[in-house]
BALOBA-1460 file (C-alpha; in Angstrom, 3 decimals):
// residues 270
<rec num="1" residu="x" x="46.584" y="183.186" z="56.208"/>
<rec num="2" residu="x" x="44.009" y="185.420" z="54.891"/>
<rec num="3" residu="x" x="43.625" y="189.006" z="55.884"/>
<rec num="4" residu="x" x="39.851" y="189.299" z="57.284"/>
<rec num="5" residu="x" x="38.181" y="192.742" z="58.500"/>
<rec num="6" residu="x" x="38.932" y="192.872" z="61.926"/>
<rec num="7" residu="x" x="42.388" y="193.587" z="62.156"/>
<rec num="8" residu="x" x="41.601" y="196.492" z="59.752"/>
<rec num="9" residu="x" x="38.834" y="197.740" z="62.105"/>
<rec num="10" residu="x" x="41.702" y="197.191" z="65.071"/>
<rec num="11" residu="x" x="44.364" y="199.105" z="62.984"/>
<rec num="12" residu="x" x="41.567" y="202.107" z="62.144"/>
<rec num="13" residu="x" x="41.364" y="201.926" z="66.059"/>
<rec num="14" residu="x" x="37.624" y="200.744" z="65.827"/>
<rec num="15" residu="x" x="36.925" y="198.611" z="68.480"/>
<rec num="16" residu="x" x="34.671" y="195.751" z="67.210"/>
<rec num="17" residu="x" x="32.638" y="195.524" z="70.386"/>
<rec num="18" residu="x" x="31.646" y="199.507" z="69.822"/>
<rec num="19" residu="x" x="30.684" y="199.052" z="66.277"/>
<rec num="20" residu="x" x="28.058" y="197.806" z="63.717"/>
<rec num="21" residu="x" x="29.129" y="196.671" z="60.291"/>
<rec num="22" residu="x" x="26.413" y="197.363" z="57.651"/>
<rec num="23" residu="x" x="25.760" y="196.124" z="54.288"/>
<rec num="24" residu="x" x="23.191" y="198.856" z="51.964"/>
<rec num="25" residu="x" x="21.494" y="197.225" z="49.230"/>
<rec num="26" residu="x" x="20.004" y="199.203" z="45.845"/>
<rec num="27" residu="x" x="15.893" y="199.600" z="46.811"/>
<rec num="28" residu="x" x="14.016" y="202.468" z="45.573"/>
<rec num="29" residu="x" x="12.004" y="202.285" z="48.748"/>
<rec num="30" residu="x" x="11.666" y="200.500" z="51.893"/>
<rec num="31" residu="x" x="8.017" y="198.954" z="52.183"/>
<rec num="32" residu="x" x="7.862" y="198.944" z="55.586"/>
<rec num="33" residu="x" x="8.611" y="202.697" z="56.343"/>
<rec num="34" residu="x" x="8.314" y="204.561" z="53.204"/>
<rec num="35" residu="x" x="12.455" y="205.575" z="53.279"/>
<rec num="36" residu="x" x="13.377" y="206.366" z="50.062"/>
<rec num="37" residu="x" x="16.197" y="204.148" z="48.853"/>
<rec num="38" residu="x" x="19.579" y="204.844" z="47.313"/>
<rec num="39" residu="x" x="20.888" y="203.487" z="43.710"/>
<rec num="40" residu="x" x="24.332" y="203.616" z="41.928"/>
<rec num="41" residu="x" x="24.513" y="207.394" z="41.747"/>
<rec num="42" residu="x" x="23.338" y="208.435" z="45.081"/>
<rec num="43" residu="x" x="25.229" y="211.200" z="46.091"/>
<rec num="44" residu="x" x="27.501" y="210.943" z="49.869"/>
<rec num="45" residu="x" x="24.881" y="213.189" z="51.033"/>
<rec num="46" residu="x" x="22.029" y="210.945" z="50.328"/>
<rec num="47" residu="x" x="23.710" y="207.988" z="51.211"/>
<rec num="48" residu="x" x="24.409" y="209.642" z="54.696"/>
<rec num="49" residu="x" x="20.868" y="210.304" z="55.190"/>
<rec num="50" residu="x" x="19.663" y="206.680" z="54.176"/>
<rec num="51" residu="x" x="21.769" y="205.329" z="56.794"/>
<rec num="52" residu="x" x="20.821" y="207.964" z="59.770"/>
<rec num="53" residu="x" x="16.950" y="207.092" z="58.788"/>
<rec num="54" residu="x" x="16.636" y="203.646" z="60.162"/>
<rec num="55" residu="x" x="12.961" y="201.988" z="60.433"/>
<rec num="56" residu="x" x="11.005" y="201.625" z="63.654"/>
<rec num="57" residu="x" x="9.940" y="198.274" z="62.545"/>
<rec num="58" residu="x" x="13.131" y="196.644" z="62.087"/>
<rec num="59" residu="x" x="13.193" y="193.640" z="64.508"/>
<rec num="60" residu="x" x="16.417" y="193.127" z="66.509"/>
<rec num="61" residu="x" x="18.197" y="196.565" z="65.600"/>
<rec num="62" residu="x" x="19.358" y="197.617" z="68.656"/>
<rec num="63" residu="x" x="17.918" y="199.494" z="70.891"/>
<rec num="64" residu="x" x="20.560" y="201.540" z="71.721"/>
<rec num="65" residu="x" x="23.585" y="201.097" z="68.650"/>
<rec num="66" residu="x" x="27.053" y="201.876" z="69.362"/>
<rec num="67" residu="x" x="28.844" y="204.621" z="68.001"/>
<rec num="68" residu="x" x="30.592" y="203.344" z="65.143"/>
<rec num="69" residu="x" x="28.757" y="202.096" z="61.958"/>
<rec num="70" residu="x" x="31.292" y="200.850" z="59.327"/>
<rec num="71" residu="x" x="29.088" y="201.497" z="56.554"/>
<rec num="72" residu="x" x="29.105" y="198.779" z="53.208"/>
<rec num="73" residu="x" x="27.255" y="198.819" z="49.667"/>
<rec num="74" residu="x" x="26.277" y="195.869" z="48.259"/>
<rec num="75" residu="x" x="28.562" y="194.391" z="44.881"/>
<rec num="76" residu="x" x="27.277" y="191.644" z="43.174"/>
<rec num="77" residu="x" x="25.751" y="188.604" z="45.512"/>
<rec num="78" residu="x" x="28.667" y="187.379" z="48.596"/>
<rec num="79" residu="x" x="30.850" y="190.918" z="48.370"/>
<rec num="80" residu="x" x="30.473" y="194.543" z="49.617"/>
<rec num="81" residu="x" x="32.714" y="197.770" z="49.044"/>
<rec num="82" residu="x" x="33.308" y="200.019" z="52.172"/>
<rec num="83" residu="x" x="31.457" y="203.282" z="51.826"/>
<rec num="84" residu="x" x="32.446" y="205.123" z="55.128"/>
<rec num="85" residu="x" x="32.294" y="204.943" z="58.600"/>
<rec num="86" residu="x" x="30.199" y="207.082" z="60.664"/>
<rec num="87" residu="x" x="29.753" y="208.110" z="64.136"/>
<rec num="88" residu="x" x="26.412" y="207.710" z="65.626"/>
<rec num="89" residu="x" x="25.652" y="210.746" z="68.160"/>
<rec num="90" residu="x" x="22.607" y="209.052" z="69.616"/>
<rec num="91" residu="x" x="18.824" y="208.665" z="68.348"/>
<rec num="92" residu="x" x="17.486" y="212.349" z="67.686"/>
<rec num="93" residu="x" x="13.659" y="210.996" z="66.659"/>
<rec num="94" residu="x" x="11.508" y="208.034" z="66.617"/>
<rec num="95" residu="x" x="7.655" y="208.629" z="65.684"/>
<rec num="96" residu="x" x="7.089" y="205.144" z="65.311"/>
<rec num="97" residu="x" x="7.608" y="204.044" z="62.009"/>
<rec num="98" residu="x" x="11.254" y="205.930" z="61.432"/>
<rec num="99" residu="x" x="14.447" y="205.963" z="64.106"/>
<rec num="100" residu="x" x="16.619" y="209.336" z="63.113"/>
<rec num="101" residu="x" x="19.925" y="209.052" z="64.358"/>
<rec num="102" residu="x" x="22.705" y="212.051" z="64.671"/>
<rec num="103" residu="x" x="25.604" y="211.039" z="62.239"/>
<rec num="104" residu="x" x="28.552" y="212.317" z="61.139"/>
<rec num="105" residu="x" x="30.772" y="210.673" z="58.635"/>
<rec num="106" residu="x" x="34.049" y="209.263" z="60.348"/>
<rec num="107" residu="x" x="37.674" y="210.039" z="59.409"/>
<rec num="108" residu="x" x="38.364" y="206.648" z="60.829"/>
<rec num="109" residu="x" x="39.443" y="204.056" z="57.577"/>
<rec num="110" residu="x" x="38.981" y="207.414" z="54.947"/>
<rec num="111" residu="x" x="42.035" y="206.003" z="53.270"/>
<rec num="112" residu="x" x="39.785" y="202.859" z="52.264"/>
<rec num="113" residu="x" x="36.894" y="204.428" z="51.153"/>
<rec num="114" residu="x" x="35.591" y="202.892" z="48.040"/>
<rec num="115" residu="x" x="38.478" y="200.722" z="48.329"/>
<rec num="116" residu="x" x="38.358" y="197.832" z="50.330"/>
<rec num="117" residu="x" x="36.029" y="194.844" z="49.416"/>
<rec num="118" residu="x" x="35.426" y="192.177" z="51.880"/>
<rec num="119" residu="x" x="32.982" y="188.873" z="51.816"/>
<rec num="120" residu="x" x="29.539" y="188.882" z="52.591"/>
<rec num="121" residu="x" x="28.565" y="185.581" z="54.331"/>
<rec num="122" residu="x" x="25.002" y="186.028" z="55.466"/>
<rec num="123" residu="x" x="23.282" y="187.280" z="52.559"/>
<rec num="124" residu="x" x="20.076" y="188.281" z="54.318"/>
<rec num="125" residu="x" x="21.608" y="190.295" z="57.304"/>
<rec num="126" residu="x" x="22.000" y="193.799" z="56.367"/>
<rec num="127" residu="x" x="23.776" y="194.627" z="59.564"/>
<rec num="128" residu="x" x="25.339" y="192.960" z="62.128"/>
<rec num="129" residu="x" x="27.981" y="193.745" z="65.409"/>
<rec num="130" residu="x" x="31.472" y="194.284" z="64.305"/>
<rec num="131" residu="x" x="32.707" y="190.898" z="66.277"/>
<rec num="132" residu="x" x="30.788" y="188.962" z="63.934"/>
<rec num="133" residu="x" x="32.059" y="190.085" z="61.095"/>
<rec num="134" residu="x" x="35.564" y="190.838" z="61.815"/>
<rec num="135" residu="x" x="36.177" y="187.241" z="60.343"/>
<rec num="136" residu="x" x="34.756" y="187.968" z="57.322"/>
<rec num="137" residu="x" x="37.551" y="187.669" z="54.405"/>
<rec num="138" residu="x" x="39.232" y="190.575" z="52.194"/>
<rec num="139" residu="x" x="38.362" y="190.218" z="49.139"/>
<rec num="140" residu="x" x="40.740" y="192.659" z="47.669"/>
<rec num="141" residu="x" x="41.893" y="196.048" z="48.237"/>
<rec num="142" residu="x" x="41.923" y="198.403" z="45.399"/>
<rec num="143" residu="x" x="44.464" y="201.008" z="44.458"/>
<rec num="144" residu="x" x="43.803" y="204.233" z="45.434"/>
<rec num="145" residu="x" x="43.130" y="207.277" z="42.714"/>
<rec num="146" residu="x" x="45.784" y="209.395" z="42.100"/>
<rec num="147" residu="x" x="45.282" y="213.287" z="43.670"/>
<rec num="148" residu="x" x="45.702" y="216.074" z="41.702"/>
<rec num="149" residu="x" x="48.540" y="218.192" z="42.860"/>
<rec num="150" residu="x" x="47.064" y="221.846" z="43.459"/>
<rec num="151" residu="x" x="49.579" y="224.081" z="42.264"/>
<rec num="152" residu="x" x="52.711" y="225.198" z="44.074"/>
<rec num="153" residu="x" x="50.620" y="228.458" z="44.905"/>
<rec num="154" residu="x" x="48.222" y="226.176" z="46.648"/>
<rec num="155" residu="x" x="50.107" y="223.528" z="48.381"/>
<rec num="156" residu="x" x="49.739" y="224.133" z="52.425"/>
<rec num="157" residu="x" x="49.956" y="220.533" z="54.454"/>
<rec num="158" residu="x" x="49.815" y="219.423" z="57.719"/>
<rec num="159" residu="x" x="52.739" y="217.315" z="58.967"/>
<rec num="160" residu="x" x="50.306" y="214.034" z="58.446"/>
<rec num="161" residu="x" x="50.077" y="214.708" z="54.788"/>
<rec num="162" residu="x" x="53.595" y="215.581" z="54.148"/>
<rec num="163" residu="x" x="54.215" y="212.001" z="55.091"/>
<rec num="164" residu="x" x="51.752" y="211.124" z="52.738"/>
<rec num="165" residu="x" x="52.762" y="212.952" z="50.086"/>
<rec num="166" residu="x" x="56.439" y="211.544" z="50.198"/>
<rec num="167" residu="x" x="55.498" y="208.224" z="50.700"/>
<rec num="168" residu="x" x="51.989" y="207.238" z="49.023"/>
<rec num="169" residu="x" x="51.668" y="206.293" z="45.389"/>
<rec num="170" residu="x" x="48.571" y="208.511" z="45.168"/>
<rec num="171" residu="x" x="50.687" y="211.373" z="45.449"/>
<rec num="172" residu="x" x="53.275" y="210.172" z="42.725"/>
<rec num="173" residu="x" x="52.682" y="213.330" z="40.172"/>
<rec num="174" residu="x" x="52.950" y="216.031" z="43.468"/>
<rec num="175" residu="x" x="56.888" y="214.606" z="43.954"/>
<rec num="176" residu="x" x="57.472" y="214.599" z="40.744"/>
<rec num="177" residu="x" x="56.717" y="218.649" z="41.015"/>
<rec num="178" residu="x" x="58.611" y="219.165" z="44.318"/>
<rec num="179" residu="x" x="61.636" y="217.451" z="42.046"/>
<rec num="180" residu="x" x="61.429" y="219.605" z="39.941"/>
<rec num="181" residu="x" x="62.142" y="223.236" z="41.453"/>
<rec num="182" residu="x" x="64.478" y="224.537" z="44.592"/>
<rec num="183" residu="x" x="63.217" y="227.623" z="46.381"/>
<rec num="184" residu="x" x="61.376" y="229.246" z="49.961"/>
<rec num="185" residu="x" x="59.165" y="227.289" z="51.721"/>
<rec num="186" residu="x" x="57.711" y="228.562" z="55.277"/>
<rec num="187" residu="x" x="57.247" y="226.338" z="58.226"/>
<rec num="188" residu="x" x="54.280" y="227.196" z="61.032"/>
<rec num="189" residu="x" x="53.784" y="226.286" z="63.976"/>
<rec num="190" residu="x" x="49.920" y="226.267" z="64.454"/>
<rec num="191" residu="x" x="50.472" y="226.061" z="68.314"/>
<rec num="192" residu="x" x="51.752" y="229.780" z="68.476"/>
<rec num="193" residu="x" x="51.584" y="230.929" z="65.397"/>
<rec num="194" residu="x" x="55.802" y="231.107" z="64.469"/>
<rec num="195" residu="x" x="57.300" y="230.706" z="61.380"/>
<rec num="196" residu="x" x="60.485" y="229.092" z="59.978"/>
<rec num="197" residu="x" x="61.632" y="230.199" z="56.722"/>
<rec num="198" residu="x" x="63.599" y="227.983" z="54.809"/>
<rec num="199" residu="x" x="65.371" y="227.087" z="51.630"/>
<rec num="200" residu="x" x="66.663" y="224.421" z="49.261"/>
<rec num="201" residu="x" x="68.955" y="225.070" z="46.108"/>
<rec num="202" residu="x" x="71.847" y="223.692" z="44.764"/>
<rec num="203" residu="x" x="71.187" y="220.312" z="44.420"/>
<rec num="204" residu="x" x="68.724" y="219.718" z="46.973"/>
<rec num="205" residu="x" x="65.411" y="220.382" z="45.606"/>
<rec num="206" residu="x" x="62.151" y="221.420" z="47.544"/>
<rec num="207" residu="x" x="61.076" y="217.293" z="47.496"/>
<rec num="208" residu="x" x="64.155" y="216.101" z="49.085"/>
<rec num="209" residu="x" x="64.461" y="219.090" z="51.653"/>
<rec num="210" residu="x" x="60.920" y="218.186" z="52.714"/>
<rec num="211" residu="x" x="61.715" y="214.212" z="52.744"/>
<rec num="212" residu="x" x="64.457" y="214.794" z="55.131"/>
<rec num="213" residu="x" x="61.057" y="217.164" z="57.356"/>
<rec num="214" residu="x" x="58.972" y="213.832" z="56.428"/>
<rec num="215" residu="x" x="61.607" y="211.503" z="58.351"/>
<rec num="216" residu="x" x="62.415" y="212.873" z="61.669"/>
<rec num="217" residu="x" x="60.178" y="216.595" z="61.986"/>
<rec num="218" residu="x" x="62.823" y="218.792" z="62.014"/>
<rec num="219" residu="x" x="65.086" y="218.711" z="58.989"/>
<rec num="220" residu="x" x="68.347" y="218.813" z="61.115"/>
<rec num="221" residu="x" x="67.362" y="222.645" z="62.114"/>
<rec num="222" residu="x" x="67.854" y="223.404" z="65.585"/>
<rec num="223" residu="x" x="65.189" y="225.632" z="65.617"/>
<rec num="224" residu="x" x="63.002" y="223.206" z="65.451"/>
<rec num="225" residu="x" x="64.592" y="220.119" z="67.320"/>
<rec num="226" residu="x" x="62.388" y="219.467" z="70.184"/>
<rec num="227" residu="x" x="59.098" y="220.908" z="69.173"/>
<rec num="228" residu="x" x="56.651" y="218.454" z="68.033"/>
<rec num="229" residu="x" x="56.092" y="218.584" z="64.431"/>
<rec num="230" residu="x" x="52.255" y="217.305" z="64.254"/>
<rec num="231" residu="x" x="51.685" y="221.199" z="64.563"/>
<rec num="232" residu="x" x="53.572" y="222.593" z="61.807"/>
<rec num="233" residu="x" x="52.152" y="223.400" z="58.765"/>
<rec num="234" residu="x" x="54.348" y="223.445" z="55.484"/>
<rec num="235" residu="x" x="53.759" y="225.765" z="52.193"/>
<rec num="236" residu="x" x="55.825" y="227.511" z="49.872"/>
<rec num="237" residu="x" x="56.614" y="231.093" z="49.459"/>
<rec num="238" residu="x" x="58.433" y="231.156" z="45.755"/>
<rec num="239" residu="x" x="59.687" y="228.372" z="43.890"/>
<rec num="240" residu="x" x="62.682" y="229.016" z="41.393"/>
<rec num="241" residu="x" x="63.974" y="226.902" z="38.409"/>
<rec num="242" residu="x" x="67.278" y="224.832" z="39.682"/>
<rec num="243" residu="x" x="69.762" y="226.508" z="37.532"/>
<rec num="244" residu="x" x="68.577" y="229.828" z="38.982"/>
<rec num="245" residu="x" x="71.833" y="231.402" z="41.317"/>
<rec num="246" residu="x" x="72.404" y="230.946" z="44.436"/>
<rec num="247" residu="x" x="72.754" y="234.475" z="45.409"/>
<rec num="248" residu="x" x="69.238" y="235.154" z="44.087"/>
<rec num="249" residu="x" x="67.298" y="232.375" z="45.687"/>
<rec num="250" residu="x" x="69.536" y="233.461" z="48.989"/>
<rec num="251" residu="x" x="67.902" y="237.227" z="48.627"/>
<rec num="252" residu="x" x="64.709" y="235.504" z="48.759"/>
<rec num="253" residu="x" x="64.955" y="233.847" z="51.683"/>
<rec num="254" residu="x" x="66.372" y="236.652" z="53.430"/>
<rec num="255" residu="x" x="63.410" y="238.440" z="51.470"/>
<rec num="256" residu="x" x="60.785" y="236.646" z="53.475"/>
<rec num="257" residu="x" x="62.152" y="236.020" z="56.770"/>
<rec num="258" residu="x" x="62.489" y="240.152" z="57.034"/>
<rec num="259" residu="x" x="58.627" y="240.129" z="55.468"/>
<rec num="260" residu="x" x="57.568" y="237.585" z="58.279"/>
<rec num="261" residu="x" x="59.910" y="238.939" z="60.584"/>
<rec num="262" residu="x" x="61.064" y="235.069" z="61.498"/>
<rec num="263" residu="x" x="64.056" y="235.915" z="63.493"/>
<rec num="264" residu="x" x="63.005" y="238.498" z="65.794"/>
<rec num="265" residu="x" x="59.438" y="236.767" z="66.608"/>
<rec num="266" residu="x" x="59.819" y="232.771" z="64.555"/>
<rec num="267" residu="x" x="62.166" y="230.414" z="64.684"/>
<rec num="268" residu="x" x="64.655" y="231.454" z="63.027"/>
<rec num="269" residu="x" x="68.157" y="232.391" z="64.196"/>
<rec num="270" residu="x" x="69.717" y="233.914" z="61.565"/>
């Protein structure tokens, strides 16, 4: 059976009855209103703007349009690549000829931005509700670009993209780095502010340690059994080569949690 966009708008938890699904076109600019168009190298910034300007004239838009738009650009005659989705805050202006809307651009279906690529049935309708085309096919979904990793110096995630990073192919070349030191990494809990300073050497490097963070939240430390881990917030503090001692990478972490001052105010016991 072939995969069709509603159950993707379901699993972004976009309701189809609170949503529009719209399909841009190339124009330089619309007759009608005088809107400047958008082309192949529009920026996000003036694509946003071309979709909150909507014109006056435009029979059947509705009157009131829900708060979702799932946003499309046209690609080639029957097909259309998702752009974003956006959240309509309400209409802002209407003089008569233009309809300004407040819009924001969505986090909902980020992940398959400039990915996903569905089938265009009614080549004249440029937008449509979401029930209607929630049957329209998948046409393909493309593989997502790798990220750059940022540096060890740099790297501070959320619990959401530590899953990410040790399970999404986009984030191949940042394991590979994790792999390949041990060292201090500091745990915080953004809901008070308490850290948890940790370690891994010997033969656990700083990519397993954080798998086994990844899986269940807590890493097997009591410390943090029972807190929810959606709040913490991972980084590291030094990283060390693997065949560096033991002893030293233990002065480190003993180092830091004095620095932070972990055990008397974190999360740390010892």
């Amino acid at each position: 059976m072939a995969l069709s966009l509603g159950p993707i708008l379901l699993d972004a938890g976009i309701d189809p009855s609170d949503a529009l699904v719209i399909r841009h076109a190339y124009v330089r600019e619309h007759e009608d209103s005088g809107i400047s168009g958008i082309h192949a190298d529009s920026t996000d910034e003036e694509i946003l703007e071309y979709t909150r300007n909507q014109s006056a004239n435009t029979r059947r838009f509705p009157e009131g349009p829900p708060r979702y738009w799932v946003v499309f650009i046209r690609e080639g005659g029957d097909q259309a690549r998702l752009w974003a989705v956006v959240e309509n805050g309400g209409e802002i202006a209407n003089d008569g000829v233009r309809r300004i809307f407040d819009m924001v651009v969505s986090e909902h279906m980020a992940d398959l931005r400039g990915r996903l690529v569905i089938g265009w049935r009614s080549p004249r309708t440029w937008w449509m509700r979401a029930n209607t085309a929630a049957s329209y096919p998948v046409m393909g979904i493309a593989d997502a670009e790798p990220v750059p990793f940022p540096g060890f110096d740099r790297l501070v995630l959320d619990y959401a993209q530590l899953q990410a990073v040790m399970r999404d192919h986009r984030y191949a070349s940042w394991r590979t780095a994790l792999s390949s030191v041990v060292g201090i990494y500091l745990i915080t809990d953004t809901r008070d502010g308490r850290h948890y300073v940790g370690k891994a050497d010997g033969e656990e490097n700083i990519r397993q340690r954080w798998t086994v963070y990844a899986t269940n939240g807590h890493g097997g430390n009591v410390e943090l059994r029972g807190l929810d881990p959606s709040t913490f917030r991972y980084s590291l503090l030094r990283v060390f080569d693997p065949s560096t001692p033991t002893s030293a990478i233990d002065a480190s972490e003993s180092h830091f949690k004095v620095a932070l001052d972990s055990r008397r105010h974190g999360l740390n016991r010892n």
